[in-house]
C-alpha positions in Angstrom: -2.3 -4.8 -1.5 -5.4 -4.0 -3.7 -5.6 -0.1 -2.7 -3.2 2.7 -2.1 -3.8 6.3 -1.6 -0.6 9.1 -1.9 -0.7 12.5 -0.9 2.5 13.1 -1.8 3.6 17.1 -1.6 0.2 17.5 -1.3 0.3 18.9 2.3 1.9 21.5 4.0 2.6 19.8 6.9 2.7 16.4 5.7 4.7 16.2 2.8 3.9 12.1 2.1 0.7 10.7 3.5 -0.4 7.1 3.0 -3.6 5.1 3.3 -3.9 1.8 1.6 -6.1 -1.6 2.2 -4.7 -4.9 1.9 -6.8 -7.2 0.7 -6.2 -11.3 0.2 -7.8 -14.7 1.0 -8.8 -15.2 4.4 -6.5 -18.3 4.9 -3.4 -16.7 3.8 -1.1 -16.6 6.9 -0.3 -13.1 8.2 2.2 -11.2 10.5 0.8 -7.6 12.0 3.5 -4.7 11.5 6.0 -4.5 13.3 10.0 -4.5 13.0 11.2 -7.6 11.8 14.0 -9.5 13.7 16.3 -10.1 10.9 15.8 -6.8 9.4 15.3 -4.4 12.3 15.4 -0.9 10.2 12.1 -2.4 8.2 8.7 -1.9 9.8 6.1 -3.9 7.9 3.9 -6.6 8.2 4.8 -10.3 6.4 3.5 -12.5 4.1 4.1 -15.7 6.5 3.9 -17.9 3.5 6.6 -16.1 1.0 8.4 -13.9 3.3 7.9 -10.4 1.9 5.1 -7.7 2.5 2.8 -5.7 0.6 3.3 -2.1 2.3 7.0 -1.2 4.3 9.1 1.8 5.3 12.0 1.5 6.5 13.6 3.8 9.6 16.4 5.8 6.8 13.5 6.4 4.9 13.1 4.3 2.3 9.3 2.8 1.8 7.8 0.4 -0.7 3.6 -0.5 -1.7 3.0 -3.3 -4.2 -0.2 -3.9 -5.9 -1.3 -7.1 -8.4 -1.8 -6.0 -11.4 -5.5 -8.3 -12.5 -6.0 -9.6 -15.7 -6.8 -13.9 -15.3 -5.4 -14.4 -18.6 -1.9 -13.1 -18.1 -1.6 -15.1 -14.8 1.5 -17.4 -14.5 1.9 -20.5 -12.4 4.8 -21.2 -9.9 5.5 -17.3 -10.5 8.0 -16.1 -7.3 6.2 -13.7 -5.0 5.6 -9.9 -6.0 5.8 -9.2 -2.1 9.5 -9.8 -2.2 10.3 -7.1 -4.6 9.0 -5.0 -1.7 11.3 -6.4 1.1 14.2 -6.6 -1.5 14.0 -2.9 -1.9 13.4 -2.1 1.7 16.3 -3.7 2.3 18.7 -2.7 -0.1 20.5 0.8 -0.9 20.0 1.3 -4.2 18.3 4.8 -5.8 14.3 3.9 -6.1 14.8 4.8 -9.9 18.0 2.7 -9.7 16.1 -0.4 -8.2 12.8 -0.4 -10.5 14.8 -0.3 -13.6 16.8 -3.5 -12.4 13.7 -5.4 -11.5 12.7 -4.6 -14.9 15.4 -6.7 -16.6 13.4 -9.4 -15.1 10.1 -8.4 -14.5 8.5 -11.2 -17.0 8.8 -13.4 -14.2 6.2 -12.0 -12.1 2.7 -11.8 -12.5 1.1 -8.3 -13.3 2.3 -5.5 -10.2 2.5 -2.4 -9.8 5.5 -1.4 -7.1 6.0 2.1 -5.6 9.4 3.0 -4.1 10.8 6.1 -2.8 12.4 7.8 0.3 12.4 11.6 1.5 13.6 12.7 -1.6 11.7 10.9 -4.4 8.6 8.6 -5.3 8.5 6.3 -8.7 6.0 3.7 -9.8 6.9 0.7 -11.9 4.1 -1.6 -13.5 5.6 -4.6 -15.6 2.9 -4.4 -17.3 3.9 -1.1 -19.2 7.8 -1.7 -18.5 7.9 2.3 -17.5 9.3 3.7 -14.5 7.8 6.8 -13.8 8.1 9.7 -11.4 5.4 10.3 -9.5 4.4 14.2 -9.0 2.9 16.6 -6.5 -0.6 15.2 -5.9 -3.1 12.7 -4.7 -2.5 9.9 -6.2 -4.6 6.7 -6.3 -3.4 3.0 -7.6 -5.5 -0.8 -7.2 -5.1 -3.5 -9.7 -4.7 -1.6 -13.2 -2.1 1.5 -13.5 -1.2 4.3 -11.1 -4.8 7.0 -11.6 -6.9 4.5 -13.5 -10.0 6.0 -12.7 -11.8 3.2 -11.7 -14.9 4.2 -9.2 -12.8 2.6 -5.9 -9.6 5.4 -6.7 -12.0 8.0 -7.8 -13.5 8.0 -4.5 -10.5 7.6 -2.6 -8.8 10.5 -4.0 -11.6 12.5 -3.6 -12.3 11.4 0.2 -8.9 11.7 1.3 -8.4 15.1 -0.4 -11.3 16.4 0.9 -10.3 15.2 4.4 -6.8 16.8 4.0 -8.2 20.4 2.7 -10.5 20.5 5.4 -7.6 19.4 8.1 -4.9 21.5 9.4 -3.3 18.0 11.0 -5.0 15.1 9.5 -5.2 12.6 11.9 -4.7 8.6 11.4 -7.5 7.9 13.0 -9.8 9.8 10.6 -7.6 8.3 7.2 -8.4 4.5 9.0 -12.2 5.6 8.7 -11.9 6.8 5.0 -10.4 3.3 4.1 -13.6 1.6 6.1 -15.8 3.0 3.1 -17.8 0.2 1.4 -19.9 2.0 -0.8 -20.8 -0.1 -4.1 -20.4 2.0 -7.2 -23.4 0.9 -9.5 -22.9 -2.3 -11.9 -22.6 0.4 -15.6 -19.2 1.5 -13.9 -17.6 -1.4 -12.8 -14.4 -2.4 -15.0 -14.3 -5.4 -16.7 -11.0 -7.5 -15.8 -12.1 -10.6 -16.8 -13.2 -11.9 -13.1 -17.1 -11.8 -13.8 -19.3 -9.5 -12.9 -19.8 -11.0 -8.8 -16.6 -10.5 -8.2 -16.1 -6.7 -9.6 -19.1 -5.9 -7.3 -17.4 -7.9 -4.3 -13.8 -5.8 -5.6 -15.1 -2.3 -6.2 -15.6 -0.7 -3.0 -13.0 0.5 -1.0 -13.3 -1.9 2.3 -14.1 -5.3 0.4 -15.7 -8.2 2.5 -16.6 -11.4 1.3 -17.0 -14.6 3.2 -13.4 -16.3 1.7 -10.9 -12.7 0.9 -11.3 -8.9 1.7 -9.8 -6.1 3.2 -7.5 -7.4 6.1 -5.6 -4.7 6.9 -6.0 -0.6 6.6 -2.5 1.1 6.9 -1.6 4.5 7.4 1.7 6.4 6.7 2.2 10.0 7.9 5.7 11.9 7.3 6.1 15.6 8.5 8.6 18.2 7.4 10.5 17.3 10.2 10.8 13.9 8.8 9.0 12.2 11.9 7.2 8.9 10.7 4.1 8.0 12.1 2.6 4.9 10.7 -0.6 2.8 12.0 -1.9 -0.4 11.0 -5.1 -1.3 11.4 -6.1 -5.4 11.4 -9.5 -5.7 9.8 -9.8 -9.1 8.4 -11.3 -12.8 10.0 -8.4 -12.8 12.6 -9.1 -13.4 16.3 -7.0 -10.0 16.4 -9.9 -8.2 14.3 -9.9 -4.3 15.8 -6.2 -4.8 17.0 -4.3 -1.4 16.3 -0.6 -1.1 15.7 1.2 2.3 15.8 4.7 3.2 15.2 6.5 6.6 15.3 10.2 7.3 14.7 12.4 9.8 13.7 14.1 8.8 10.3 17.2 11.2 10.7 17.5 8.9 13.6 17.2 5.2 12.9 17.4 3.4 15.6 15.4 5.7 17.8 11.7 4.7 18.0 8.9 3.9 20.1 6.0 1.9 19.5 2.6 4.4 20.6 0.5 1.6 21.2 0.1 -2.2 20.3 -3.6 -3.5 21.4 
């Protein structure tokens, strides 16, 4: 996951809202959302290779997002996969605050993240980078491959598209977030940050919706929760696949777990 969007407490109607784009190497072998089999409470997609996810939320609440963290220099070989410290947490019991600090004991391991966990009640992000677990506030709230609001042009823009789409929206639709994450704009070269990647790929990284002929955005997911604590969450598959265009919506009660129904699957 290279770009995630909260609107948490943001909205009157909407308390936690969602839009992110995962973006990886073409290759890299992919399950759409959808509930897993040996984990039926956790709606996600997979990471066919590792096992774990990028993005999840699970049907009692409890959702995770994970972002790399990019800095070549730091990078670590046979490191275990960041993705799993989503699915751990998705399914587990533990208090988000709870979880993040006990990943921390350990978090040397991993290559640079930055993980986001929460449920109805509370939202934290973790970076082991910093080694701080903070609470994340009333907002919109924007995260890549630095540190939660590093204003690079890509969350700039984000938080100000998707903030401007919520003011001006009684009921924001998915539909309408899935279009914000399709933005490829190019912010000019003087504004680009410098992670050590060269200056081709910071272009090819910088807009929201990357596309490239090897890695880009794959997927656009969006997460809506209501007051009522009704989950709707859409997936969007926008990478090389032969499902390209294929949409995946979910919606379920999460006072109700195992009540749900999937809107459509095409």
């Amino acid at each position: 996951m290279c770009l995630i969007v909260v609107a948490y407490k943001f909205h009157q109607e909407y308390p936690l809202i969602i839009a992110a784009n995962r973006d990886e190497f073409y290759h890299r072998p992919t399950a759409a959302a959808t509930f897993w089999h040996d984990a039926p409470h956790i709606l996600a997609g997979r990471d066919l290779k590792e096992g774990g996810t990028w993005l999840g939320l699970a049907t009692h609440g409890r959702l995770a997002a994970i972002t790399n963290h990019r800095n070549p220099k730091l990078a670590k070989e046979n490191a275990p996969s960041r993705g799993l410290l989503v699915s751990d947490y998705l399914r587990g019991s533990s208090a988000p605050a709870a979880y993040l600090k006990t990943i921390h004991e350990n978090s040397d391991r991993y290559n640079g993240f930055n993980l986001l966990a929460g449920n109805l009640s509370a939202l934290y992000h973790y970076s082991n980078v910093t080694g701080k677990v903070t609470a994340i506030g009333p907002g919109i709230h924007g995260l890549s491959n630095h540190l939660l609001d590093t204003p690079w042009p890509k969350i700039t823009r984000a938080k100000m598209l998707l903030q401007a789409l919520l003011l001006n929206n009684a009921l924001p639709r998915a539909e309408s977030i899935l279009d914000l994450l399709s933005d490829s704009v190019h912010p000019p070269d003087d504004q680009l940050p410098d992670t050590g990647v060269g200056l081709e790929w910071e272009r090819m990284l910088s807009p929201l919706f990357i596309s490239s002929p090897h890695y880009g955005t794959r997927s656009s997911t969006v997460i809506l929760i209501d007051t009522q604590n009704r989950a709707t969450f859409v997936e969007k598959i926008t990478g090389t696949e032969e499902t390209k265009g294929a949409i995946h919506s979910f919606t379920f009660d999460i006072s109700l777990p195992h009540t749900f129904e999937v809107l459509n699957d095409v």
